[in-house]
N, C-alpha and C positions, 0 to 999 in steps of 0.2 A: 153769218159770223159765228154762230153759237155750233152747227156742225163744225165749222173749222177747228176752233176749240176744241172738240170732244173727239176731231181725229186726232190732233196732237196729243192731245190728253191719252189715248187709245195707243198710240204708238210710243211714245215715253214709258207709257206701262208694259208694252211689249217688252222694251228695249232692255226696262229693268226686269223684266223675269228672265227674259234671254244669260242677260249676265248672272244673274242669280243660279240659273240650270245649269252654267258654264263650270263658276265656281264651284258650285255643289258635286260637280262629274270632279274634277281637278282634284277635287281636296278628299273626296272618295278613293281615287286613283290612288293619291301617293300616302292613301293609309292604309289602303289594303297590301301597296307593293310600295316601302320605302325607298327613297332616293339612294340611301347607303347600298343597298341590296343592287340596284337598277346598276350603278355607277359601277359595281363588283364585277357582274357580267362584264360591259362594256369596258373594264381594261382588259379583258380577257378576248377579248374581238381581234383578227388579223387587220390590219392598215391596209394588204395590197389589196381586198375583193374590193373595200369599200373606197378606194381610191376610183375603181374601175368602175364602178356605179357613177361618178361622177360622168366620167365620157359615157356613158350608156342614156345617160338622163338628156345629153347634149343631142346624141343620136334623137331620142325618143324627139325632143321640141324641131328636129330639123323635120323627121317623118310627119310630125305634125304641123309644118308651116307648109310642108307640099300639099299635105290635104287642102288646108284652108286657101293655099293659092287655086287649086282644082276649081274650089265653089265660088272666091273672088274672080276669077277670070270667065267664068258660065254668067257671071253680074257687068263683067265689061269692064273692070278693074284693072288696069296695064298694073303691076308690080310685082316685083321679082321675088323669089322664095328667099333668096338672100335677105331681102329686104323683109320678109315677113317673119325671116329666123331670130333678127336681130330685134323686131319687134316684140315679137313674143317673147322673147329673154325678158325686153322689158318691162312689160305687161305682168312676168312673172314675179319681179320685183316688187314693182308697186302694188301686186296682188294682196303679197306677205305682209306687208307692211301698212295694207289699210284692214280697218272694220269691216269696210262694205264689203259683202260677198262678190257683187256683181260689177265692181269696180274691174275687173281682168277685160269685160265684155263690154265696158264700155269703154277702155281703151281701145282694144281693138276695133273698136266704129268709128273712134274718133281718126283713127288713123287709116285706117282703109278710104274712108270717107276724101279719098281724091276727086279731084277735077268736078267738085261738085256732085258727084254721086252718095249723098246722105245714105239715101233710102236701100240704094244695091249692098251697100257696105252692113246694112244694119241686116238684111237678108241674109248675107254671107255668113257672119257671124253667130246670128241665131241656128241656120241649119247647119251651122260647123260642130254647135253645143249640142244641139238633136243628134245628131249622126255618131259624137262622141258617147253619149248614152245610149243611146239604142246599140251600138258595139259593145259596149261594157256588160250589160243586161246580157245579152247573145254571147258573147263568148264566156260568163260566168255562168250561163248555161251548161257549156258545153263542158265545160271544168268540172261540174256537178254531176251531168249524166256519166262522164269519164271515170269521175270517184266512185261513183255505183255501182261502174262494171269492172271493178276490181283494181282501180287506175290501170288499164291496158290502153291503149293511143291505138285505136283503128284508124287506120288511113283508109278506108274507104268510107269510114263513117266519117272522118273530119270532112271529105269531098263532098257527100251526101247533104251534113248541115250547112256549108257555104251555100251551094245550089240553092238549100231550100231558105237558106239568109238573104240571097241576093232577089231570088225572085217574091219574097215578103217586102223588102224593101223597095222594090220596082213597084209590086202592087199599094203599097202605102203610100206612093208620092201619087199616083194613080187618081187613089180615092181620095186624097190628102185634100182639097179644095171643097167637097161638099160634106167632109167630115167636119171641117171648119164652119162650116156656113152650117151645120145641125148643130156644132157645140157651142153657136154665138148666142141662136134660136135659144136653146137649153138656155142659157145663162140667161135672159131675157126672160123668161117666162118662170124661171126656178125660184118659188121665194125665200130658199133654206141661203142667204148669203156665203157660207162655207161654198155649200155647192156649187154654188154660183160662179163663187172665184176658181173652182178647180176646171169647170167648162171653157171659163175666159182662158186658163193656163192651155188647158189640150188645145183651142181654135186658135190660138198664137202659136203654139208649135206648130200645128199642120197647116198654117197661113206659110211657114218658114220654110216647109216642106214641098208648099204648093206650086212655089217658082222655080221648082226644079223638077217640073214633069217633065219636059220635053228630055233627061237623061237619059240617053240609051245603056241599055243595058252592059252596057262594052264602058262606061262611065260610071255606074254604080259600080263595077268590078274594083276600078282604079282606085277608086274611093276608100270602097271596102278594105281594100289589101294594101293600101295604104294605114286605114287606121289600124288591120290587125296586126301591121307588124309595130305598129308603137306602141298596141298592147303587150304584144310577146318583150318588145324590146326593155318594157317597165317592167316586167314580168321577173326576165330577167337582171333586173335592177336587187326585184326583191329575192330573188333565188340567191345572189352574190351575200347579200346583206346576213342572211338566213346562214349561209355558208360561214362567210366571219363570225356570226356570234357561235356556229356549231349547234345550232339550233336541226334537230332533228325531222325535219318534215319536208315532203312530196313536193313535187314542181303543180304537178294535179291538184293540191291540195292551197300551194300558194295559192293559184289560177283562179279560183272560185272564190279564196277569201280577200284576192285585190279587187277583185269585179265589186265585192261586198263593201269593200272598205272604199273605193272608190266613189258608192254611192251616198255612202255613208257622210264620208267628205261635202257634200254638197247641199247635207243638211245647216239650215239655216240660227243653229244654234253651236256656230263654231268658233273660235279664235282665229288669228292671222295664221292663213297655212293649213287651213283644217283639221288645229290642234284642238281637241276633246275628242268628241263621239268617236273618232279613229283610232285614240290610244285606249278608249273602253271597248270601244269594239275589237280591236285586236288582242288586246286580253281576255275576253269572254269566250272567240272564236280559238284562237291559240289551246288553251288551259281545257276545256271542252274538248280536245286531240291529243289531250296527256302532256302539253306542253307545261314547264313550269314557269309558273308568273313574273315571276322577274327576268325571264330569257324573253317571254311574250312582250311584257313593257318594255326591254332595252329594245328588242327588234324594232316595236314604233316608234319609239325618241332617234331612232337612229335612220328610221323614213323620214322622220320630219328636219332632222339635221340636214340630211340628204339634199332634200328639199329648200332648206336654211342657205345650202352652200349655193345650189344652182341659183336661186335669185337674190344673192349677192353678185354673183355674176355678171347678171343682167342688171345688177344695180350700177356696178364697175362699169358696165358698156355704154351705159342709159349717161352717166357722166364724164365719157372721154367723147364722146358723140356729141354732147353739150359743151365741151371747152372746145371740140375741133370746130362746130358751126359758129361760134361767136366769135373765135378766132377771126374765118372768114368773114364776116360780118363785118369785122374792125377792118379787114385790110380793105 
């Protein structure tokens, strides 16, 4: 009873420092770059690019429900991409709008989780999130080596690091099973508890990893080129947005700093929407390439609007889908 106590006690204190780091990034923010300032830029913004970010963001969640039907159907999951488009709309919703970070992921278990297959759904979903980061990592690589050599776009070198993307990834689901069963070992035997927890993390990802050896290589392809055209396609989200405010900088230069911001996002000291570390990190990286501060901060208020709009959307879907099933229900 008395550990029970002192985890709660342990995580209440968590909770409050979380907020505490929150407010402290926030209230930094908007004194280093006023809202007056922020609000100046952004009447200054065209309507049509960032109108078209919206269909673009619509695009990006369809590319991304075929992915995740690819890895639900390798689980034995009969359901449609339709049906997983509409899901994720709403998933994206209720994302915004809770604390929990992992609330997106455990929606989607709970609904994949057909015909009694808990466990293939909770597969699905974990290695949909692996696959999501491990693209993100790699192609903000590629964004970075691209910057170094003068932003020039080699097409044989783009073909070069797919090849050597796809067959890493081939060999990782490979080894992926007794990497897991070395990082459980490690976490059993580790008495540094930090460390401990970070081995339990890695032998949960590559348990996630592990149910999808038998992919042939003709499978990771689909995969792949799946998710990198929903990176390109958000990519281009942020090139339109960048275009509107008249903000001066590279597609090369975006490419490395969404890869960044993207990871940044999924740190655990966020707001709804992975509002903080992304508008500090987008000003540090921005301002850093001679951008000025208030053009840097409007361009993220206007990512996370972006973001505001699409999971209202799915908010609107999530509740005509609920008045049309009760309807039936009553007749």
């Amino acid at each position: 009873m008395k550990n029970l106590s002192s985890l709660f006690t342990r995580k209440a204190l968590l909770s409050s420092l979380k907020l505490i780091l929150i407010l402290a990034m926030l209230a930094g923010f908007f004194y280093y770059i006023p809202l007056s300032r922020i609000l100046g830029v952004m009447k200054t913004a065209d309507l049509i690019p960032l109108l078209w970010t919206l269909a673009i963001s619509m695009a990006a969640i369809y590319v991304a429900s075929f992915q995740l039907w690819v890895l639900a159907r390798k689980q034995g999951i009969a359901i449609s991409i339709q049906k997983l488009f509409v899901l994720n709309l709403g998933v994206r919703f209720y994302s915004f709008i809770s604390p929990l970070s992992t609330i997106g992921s455990l929606l989607r278990w709970q609904r994949l989780a057909v015909d009694g297959k808990t466990a293939e759904g909770l597969v699905a979903v974990a290695a949909n999130r692996v696959l999501d980061i491990i693209v993100a990592v790699a192609v903000g690589l590629f964004w970075a080596i691209t910057a170094l050599n003068q932003e020039n776009v080699n097409v044989p070198l783009i073909a070069a690091y797919l090849a050597v993307f796809l067959i890493f990834l081939w060999y990782l689901m490979r080894i992926s099973l007794s990497t897991a069963v070395w990082a459980e070992h490690q976490a059993d035997v580790n008495p540094n508890c930090l460390a401990a927890g970070g081995f339990r993390l890695v032998a949960r990802l590559f348990r996630s990893l592990a149910l999808y050896r038998s992919f042939l290589i003709t499978d990771l392809f689909i995969l792949t080129f799946a998710a990198l055209i929903s990176q390109l396609i958000t990519l281009l989200a942020y090139v339109l947005i960048a275009l509107a405010l008249h903000v001066s900088i590279s597609v090369v230069d975006l490419g490395w700093m969404r890869a960044l911001l993207f990871l940044a996002s999924l740190a655990p000291f966020t707001m709804a929407g992975g509002f903080g570390v992304r508008e500090v990190s987008t000003v540090v990286l921005m301002t850093g390439m001679g951008i000025a501060a208030d053009q840097a901060a409007a361009f993220s208020l206007l990512i996370y609007a972006r973001s505001l709009a699409v999971s209202l959307i799915g908010g609107v879907l999530e509740l005509f889908l609920f008045l049309f099933e009760r309807r039936l229900r009553l007749k």
